[in-house]
C-alpha positions in Angstrom: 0.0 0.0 0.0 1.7 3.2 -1.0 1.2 6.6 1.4 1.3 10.0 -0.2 3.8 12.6 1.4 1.3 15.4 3.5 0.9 18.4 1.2 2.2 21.7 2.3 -0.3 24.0 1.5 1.1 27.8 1.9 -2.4 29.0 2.0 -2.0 27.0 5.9 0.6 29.5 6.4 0.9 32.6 8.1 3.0 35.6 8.6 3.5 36.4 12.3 3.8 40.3 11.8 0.9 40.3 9.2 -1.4 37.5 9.5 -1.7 37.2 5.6 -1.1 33.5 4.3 2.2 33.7 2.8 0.9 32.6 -0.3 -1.3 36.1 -0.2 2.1 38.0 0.8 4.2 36.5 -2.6 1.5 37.5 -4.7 1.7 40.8 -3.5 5.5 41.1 -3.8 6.6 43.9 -6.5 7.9 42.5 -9.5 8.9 46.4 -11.3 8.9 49.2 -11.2 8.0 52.9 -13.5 8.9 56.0 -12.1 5.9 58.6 -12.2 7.5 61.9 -14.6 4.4 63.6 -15.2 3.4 64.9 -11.3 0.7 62.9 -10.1 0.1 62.4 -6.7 -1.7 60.7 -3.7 -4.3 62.3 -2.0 -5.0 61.4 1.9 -6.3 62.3 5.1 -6.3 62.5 8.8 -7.9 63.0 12.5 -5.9 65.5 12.9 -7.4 68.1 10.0 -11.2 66.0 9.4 -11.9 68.8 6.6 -8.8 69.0 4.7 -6.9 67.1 2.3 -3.3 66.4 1.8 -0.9 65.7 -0.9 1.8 63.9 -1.3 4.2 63.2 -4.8 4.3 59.7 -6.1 7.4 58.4 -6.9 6.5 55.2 -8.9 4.4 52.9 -10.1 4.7 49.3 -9.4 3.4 46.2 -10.1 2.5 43.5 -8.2 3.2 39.5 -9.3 -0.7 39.1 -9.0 -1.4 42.0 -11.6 -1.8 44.7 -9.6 -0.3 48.4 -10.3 -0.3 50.6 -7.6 1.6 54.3 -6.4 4.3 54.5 -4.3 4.9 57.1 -1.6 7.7 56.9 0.9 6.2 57.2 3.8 7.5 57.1 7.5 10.2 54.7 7.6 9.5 52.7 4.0 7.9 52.7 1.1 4.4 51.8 0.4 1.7 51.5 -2.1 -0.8 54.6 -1.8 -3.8 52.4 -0.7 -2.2 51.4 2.4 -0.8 54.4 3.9 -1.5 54.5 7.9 0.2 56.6 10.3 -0.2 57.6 13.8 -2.6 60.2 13.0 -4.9 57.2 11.5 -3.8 58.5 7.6 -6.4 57.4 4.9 -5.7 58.0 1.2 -8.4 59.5 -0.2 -7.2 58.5 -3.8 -4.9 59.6 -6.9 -4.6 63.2 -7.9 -3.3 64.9 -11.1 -2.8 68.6 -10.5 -2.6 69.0 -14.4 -6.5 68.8 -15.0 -7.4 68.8 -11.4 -8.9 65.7 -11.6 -9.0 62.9 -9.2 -9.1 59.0 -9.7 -9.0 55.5 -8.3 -7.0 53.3 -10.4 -3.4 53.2 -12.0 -3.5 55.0 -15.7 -3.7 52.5 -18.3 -0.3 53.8 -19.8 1.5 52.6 -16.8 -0.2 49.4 -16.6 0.7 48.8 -20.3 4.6 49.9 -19.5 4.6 47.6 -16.4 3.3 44.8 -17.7 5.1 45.1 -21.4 8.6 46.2 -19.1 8.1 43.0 -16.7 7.6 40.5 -19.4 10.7 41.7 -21.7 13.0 41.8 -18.8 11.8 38.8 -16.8 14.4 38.2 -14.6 15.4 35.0 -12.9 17.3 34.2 -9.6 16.5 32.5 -6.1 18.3 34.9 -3.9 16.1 37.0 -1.9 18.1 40.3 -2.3 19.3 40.3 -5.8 18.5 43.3 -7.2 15.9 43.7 -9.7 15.5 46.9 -11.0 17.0 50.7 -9.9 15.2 53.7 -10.3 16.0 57.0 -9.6 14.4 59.3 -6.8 12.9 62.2 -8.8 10.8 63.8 -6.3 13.6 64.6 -3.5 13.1 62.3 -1.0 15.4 63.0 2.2 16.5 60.4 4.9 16.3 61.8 8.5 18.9 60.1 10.4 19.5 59.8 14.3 21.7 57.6 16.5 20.8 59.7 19.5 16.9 59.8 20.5 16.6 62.6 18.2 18.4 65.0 20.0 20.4 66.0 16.6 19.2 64.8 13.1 20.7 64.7 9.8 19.3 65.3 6.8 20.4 63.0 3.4 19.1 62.9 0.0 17.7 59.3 -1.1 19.4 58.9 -5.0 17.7 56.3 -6.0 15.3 53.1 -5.0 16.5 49.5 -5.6 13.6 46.5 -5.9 14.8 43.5 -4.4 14.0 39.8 -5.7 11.9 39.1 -3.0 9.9 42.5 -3.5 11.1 44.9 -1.2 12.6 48.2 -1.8 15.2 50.1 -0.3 16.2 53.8 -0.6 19.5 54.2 -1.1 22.0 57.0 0.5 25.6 58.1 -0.3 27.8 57.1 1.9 30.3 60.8 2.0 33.3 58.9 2.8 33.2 56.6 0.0 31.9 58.9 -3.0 33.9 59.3 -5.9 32.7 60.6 -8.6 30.0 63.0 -9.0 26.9 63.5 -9.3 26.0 60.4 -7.2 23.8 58.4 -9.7 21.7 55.0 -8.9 24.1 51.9 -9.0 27.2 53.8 -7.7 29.0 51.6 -5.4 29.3 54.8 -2.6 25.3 53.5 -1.8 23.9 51.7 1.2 20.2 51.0 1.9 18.8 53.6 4.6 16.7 50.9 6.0 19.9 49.0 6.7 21.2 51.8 9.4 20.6 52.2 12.6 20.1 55.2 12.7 17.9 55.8 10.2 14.4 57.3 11.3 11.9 58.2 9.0 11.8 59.2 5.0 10.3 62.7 3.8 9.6 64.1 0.9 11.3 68.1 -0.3 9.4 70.1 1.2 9.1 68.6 4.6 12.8 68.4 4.9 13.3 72.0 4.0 11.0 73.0 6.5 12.8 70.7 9.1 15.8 72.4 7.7 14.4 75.9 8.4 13.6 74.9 12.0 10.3 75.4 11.0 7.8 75.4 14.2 4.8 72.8 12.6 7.4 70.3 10.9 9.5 70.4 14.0 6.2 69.4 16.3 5.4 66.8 13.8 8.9 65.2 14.3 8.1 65.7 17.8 4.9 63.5 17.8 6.5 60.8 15.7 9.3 60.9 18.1 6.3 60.2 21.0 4.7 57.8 18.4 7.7 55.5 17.9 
């Protein structure tokens, strides 16, 4: 009489952070990556302000390995797709925005679906290691790294060049390290980047104009550092 070997079904599976079969969670994964060139944004919300909306830049488009296209924002300390943005002040996006013909909207344009799709499927790439990089795009919409190794008591402010998509689907913003730059400008792939999530004393990511006002000492961005600094 022959016995079968016990199936593993990943659906049985669970992540212990997320609670999403891990099946659900590979699906999800991105797979590539187009920048956004023409200015569209995400629009969300808050507690805070009930009556207002809020803007924020989106820095790419990516696709999903179930089919999905969705924006990115960098937001607090990663990068995430628009329709999942929380944040201490219980942050809901509220949609896509295109300043251009003040016009707002729900899903991905069709020209970025078609460049995903048609970009993923010509450069298919295959490889087993988690980390391998996939793709490198270039941060357009001057993202800055607030860094801190001491409670927040001094911060430093670094541009992010560019964003790397990992083989397993995560993506890192990637800083110049001063002491090993040797050529400028910085551009992606230069060997003088590390991944800001991979230092300790990285804190949050924002986005120009909130690191300018940081950099001005300006009174509302610095009590908003203060609250995350609560928050955390």
């Amino acid at each position: 009489m022959k016995t079968s070997a016990p199936s593993h079904n990943t659906d049985n599976v669970v992540d212990f952070f997320t609670g999403q079969p891990l099946s659900a969670l590979h699906d999800k994964r991105f797979i590539r990556l187009a920048p956004e060139l023409d200015g569209l944004e995400m629009l969300y919300s808050n507690d805070a302000s009930p009556d207002k909306l809020f803007s924020l830049k989106i820095l790419c488009w990516g696709l999903r390995a179930n089919g999905d296209v969705v924006g990115l924002v960098p937001w607090l300390d990663d990068i995430v797709a628009a329709p999942e943005i929380q944040d201490p002040l219980n942050g809901q996006w509220e949609g896509y925005y295109d300043p251009g013909i003040d016009e707002v909207f729900f899903d991905a344009p069709i020209h970025k679906v078609v460049e995903l799709e048609t970009a993923a499927e010509y450069y298919e790439f295959q490889t087993d290691e988690p980390q391998d990089i996939i793709q490198e795009v270039p941060d357009t919409i001057g993202t800055h790294a607030v860094l801190s190794d001491n409670g927040f008591h001094s911060i430093t402010l670094t541009e992010v060049v560019s964003w790397r998509l990992h083989n397993d689907g995560t993506l890192s913003g990637m800083l110049a390290d001063a002491e090993k730059v040797e050529e400028t400008p910085v551009l992606p792939g230069d060997e003088c980047l590390y991944a800001a999530q991979s230092s300790d004393s990285f804190r949050y990511f924002f986005q120009h104009q909130i690191a300018n006002k940081i950099k001005a000492e300006d009174p509302e961005a610095l009590a908003a550092i203060s609250m995350l600094v609560e928050e955390s």
